[in-house]
N, C-alpha and C positions, 0 to 999 in steps of 0.2 A: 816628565812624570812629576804632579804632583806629592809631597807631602808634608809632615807634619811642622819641617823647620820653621817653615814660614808662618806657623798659627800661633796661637795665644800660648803662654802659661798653664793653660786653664784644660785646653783642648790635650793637648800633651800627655796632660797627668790623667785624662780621661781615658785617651786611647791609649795608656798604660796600661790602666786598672784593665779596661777593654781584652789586654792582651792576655792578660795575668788569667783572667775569666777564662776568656778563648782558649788557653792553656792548656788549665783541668779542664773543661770538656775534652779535647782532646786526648787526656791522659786514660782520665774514666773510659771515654769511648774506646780508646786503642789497646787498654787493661780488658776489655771482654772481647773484642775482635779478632787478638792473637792469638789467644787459647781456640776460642771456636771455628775458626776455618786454617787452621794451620797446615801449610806454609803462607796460603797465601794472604791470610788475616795479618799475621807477621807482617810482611812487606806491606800492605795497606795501611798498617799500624804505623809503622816507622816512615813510611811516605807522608803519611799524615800529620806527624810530628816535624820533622823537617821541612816540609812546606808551610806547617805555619811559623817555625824559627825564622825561615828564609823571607817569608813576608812580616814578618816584623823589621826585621834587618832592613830591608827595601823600603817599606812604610813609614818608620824613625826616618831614612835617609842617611843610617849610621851601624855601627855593632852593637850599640845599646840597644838598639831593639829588639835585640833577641834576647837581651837578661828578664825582660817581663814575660814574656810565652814560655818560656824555659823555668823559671819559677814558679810560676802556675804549674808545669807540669812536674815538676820534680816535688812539686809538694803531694802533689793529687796521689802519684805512684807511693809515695814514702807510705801515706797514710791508707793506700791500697792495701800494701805489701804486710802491714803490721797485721796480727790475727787477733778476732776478737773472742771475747770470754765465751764464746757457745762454740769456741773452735771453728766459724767459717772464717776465710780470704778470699780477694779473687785471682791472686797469681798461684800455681801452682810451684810443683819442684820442677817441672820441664826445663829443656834448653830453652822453649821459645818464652820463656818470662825472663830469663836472664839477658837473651839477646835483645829482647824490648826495652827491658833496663838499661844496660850498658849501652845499645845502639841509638836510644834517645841522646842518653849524655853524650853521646860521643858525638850527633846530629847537630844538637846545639853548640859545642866548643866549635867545629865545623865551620857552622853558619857566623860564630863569633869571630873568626880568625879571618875566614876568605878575603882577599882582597877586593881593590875596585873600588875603593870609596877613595875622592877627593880628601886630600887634608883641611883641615879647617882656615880658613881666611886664607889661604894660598893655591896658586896654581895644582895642576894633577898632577903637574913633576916633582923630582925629591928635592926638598929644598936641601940647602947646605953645599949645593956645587954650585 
């Protein structure tokens, strides 16, 4: 599987930005999809997010990939969440905004933890034995 280790400086900070982008769209889109088909908007929402945490993570070839997808979405929801001066938002008080909320973050810390990645410049085994 290729990815991005092997490319420029240049290409890297692209498919960041790339990710960051990819992010909020997915935030925006999965902030109207939860409310409107609930339960199962919900779960499409949050699949949604997590599959692109996960391919970030595989994409990088590391856990830093998922802090750009994950930033992008966490910013998108914050400035979802906040209401504006004519009183509209688009999360309600429901349960299903809350567990969008907290089941994203908790998606990416997830995707940020899992194991499975080689250590850097050394074998897949633990070094120090």
């Amino acid at each position: 599987m290729a990815d991005a280790r092997t490319g420029s400086t240049a290409a890297r900070i692209a498919l960041y930005a790339l990710l960051v982008v990819v992010g909020a769209l997915v935030a925006a889109a999965g902030a109207l999809v939860q409310a409107a088909w609930f339960p199962g908007g919900l779960v499409l929402a949050l699949a949604g997010a997590v599959g692109l945490f996960w391919t970030g993570t595989r994409l990088m070839g590391g856990r830093g990939g998922v802090g750009a997808p994950a930033a992008g979405w966490l910013i998108t929801v914050v400035l979802l969440t906040a209401s504006r001066p004519e009183g509209d938002f688009v999360f309600g008080a429901g349960i299903g905004s809350y567990v969008f909320l907290v089941g994203g973050m908790a998606g990416a810390v997830i995707c940020a933890t899992i194991g499975g990645f080689a250590q850097p410049g050394g074998p897949a085994a633990r070094l120090g034995k």
